[in-house]
MDAnalysis code that builds the backbone (N, CA, C; Angstrom):
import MDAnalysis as mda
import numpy as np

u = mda.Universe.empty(285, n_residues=95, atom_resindex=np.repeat(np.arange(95), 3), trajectory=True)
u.add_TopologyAttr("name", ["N", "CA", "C"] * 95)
u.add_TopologyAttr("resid", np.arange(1, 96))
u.add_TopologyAttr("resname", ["UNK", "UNK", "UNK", "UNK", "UNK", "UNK", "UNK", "UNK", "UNK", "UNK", "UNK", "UNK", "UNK", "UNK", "UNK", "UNK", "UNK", "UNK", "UNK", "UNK", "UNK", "UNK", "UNK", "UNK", "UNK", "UNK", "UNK", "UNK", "UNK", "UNK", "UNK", "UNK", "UNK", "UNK", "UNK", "UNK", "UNK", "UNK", "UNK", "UNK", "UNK", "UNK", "UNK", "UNK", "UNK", "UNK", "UNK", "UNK", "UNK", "UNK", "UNK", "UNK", "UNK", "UNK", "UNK", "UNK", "UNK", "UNK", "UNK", "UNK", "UNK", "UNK", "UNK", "UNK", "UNK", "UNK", "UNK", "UNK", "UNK", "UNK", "UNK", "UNK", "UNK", "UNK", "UNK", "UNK", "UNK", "UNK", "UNK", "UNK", "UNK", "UNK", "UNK", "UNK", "UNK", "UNK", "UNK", "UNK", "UNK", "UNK", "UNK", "UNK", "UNK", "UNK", "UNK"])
u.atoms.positions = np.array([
    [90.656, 99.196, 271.270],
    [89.854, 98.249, 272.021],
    [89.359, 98.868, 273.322],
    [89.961, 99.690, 273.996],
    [90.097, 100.343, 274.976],
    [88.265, 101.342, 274.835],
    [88.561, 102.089, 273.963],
    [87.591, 102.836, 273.343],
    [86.001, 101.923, 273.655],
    [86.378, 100.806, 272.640],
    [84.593, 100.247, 272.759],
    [84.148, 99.745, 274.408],
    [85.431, 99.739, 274.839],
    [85.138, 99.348, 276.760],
    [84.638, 99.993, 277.498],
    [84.699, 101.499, 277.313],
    [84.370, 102.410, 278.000],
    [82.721, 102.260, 277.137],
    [82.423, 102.463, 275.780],
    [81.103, 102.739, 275.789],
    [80.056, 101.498, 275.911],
    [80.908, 100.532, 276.082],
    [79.739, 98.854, 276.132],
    [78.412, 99.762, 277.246],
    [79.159, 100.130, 278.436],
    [78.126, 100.099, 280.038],
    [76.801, 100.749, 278.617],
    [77.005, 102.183, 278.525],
    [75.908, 103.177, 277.804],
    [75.089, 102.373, 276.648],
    [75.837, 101.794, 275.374],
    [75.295, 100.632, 274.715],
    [74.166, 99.273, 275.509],
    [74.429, 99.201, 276.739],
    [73.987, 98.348, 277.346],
    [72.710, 98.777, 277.812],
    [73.102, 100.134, 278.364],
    [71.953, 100.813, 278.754],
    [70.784, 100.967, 277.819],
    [71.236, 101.537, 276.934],
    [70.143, 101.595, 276.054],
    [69.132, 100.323, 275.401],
    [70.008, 99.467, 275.313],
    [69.355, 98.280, 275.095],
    [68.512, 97.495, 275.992],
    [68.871, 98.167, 277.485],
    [67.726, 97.892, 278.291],
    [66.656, 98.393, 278.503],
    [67.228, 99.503, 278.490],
    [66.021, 100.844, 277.997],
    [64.872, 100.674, 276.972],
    [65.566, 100.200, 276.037],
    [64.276, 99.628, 274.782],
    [63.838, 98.701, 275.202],
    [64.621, 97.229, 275.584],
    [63.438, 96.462, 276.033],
    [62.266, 96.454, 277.124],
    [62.766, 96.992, 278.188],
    [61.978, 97.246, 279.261],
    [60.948, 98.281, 279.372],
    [61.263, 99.550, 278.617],
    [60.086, 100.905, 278.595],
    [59.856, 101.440, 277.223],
    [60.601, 101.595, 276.178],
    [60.013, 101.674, 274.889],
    [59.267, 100.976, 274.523],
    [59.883, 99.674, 274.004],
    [59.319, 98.552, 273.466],
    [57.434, 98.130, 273.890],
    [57.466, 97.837, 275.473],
    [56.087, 97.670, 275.723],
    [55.111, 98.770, 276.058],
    [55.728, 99.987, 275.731],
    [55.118, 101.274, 275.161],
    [54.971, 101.199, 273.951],
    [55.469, 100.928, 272.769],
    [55.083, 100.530, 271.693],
    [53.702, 99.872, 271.664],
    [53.988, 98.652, 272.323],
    [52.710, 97.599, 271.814],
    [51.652, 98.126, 272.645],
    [52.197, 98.737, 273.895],
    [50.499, 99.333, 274.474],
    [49.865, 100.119, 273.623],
    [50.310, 101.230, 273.144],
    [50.031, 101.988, 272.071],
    [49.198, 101.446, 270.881],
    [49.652, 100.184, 270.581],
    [49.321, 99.727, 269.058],
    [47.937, 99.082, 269.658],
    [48.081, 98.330, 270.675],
    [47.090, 97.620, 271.540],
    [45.647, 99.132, 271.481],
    [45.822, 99.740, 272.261],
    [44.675, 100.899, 272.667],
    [44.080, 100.912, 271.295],
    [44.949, 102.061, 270.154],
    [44.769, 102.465, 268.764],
    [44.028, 101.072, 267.955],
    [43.998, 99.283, 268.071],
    [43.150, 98.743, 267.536],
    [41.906, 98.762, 268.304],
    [42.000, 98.648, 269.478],
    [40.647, 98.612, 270.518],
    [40.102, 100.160, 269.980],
    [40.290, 100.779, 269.900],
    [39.486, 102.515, 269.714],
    [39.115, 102.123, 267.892],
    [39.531, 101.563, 267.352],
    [39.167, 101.067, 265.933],
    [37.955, 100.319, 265.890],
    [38.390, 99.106, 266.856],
    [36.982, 98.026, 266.891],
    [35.924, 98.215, 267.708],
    [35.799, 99.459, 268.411],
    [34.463, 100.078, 268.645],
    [33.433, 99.809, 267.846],
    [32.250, 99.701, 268.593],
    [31.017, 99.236, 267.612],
    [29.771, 99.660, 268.359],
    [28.841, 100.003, 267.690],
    [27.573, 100.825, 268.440],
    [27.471, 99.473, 269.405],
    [26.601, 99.663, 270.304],
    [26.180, 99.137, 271.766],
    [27.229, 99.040, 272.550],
    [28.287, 99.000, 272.096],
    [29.526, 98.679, 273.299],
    [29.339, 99.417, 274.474],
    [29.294, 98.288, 275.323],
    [29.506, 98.947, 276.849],
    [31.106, 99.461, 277.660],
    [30.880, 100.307, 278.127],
    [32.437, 100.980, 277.781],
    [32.496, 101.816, 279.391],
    [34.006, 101.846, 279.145],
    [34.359, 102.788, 280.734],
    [35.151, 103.578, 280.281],
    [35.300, 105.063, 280.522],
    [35.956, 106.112, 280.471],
    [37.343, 106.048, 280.788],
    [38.084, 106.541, 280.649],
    [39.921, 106.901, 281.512],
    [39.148, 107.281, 283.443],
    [38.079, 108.127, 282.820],
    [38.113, 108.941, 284.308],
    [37.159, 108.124, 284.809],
    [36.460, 107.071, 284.561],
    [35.762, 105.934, 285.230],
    [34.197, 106.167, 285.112],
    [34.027, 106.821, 284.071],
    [32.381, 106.807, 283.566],
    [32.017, 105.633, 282.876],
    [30.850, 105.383, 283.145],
    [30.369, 103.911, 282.494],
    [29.194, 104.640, 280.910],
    [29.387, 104.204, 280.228],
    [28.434, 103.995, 279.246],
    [28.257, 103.364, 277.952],
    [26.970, 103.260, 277.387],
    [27.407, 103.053, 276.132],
    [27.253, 103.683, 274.925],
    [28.205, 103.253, 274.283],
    [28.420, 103.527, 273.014],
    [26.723, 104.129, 271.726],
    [26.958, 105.151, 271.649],
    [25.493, 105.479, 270.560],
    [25.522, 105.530, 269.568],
    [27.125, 106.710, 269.179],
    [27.142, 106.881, 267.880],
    [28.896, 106.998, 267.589],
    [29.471, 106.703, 266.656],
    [30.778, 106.941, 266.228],
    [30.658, 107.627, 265.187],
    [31.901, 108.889, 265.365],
    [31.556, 109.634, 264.207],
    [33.311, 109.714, 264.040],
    [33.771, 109.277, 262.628],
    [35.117, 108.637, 262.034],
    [35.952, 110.315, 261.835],
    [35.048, 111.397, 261.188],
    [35.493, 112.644, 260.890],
    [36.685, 113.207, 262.268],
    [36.065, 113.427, 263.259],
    [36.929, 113.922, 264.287],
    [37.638, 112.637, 265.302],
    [36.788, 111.281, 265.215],
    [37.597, 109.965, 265.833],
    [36.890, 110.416, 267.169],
    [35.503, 110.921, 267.101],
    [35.056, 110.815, 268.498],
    [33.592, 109.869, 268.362],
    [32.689, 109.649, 269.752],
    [31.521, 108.692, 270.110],
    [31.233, 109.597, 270.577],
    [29.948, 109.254, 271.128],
    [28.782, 109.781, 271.338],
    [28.587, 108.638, 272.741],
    [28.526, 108.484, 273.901],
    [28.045, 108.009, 275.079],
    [26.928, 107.943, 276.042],
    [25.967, 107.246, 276.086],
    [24.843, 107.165, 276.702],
    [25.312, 106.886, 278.247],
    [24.978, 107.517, 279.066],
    [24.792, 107.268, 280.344],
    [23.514, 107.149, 281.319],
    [23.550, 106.990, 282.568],
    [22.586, 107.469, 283.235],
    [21.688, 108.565, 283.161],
    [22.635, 110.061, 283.310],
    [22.861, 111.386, 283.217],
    [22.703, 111.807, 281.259],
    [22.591, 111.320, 280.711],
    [22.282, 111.446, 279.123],
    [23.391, 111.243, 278.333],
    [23.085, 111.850, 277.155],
    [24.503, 111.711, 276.270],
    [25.574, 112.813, 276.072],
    [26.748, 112.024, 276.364],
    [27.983, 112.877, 276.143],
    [29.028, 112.453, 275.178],
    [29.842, 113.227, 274.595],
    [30.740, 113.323, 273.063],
    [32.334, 113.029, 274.193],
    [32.620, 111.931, 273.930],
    [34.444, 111.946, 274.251],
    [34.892, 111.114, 273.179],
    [36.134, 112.279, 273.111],
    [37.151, 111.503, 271.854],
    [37.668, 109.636, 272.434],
    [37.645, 108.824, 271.113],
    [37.561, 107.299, 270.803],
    [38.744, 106.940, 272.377],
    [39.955, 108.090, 272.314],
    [40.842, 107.389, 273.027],
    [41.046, 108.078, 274.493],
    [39.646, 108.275, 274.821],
    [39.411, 108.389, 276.332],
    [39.099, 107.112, 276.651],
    [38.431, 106.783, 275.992],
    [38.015, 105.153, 276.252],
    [38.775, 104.333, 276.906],
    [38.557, 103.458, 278.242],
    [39.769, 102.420, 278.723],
    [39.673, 101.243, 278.452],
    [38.229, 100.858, 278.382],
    [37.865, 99.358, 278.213],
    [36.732, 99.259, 277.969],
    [36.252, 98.087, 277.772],
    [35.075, 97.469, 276.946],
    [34.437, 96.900, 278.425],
    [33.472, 96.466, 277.967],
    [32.689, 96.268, 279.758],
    [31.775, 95.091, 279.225],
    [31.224, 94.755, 277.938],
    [30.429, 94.065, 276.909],
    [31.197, 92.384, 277.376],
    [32.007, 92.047, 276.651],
    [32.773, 91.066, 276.943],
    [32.705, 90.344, 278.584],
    [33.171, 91.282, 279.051],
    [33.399, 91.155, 280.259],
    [32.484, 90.748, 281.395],
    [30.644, 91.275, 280.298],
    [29.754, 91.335, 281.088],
    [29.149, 89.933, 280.805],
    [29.339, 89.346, 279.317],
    [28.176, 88.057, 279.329],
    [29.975, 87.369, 278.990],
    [30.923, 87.400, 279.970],
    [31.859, 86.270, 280.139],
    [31.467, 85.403, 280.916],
    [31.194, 84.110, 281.268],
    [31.129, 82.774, 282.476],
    [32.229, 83.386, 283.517],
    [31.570, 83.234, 285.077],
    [32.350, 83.410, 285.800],
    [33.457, 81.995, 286.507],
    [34.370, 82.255, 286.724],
    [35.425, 81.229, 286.912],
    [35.253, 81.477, 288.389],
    [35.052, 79.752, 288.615],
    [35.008, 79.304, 289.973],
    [36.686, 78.671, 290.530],
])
């Protein structure tokens, strides 16, 4: 009995460990990987590194787009992508 006393604390640990930083690393993960799926030509979109553009072409072979900007078009892989800007743009604003 002695034995399982000493390892409860470490058992414990770990179980906090999963819930608190694995676990909602999991679902962020699963979260991003459907958003980089439901890409769709016109999407208005923002970079990781904070470029705005949109969406031209998706090409499924390598899992990269094609991005229209100001400055012309540029190729970044699906999961540079941070967010959608589309939604966001013809949402009603809350007073």
């Amino acid at each position: 009995m002695g034995d399982i006393g000493q390892f409860l604390p470490m058992i414990l640990i770990f179980v906090v460990a999963y819930f608190f930083m694995i676990r909602p690393q999991m679902k962020r993960q699963k979260d991003e990987k459907k958003f980089a799926a439901e890409l769709k030509r016109g999407d208005r979109v923002i970079t990781k590194s904070g470029l705005h553009g949109k969406v031209v072409e998706l090409n499924d072979k390598d899992f990269s787009c094609i991005l229209e900007t100001m400055a012309g078009k540029l190729k970044f892989d699906r999961s540079a992508i941070s967010m959608e800007m589309s939604k966001k743009l013809s949402a009603p604003e809350k007073k």
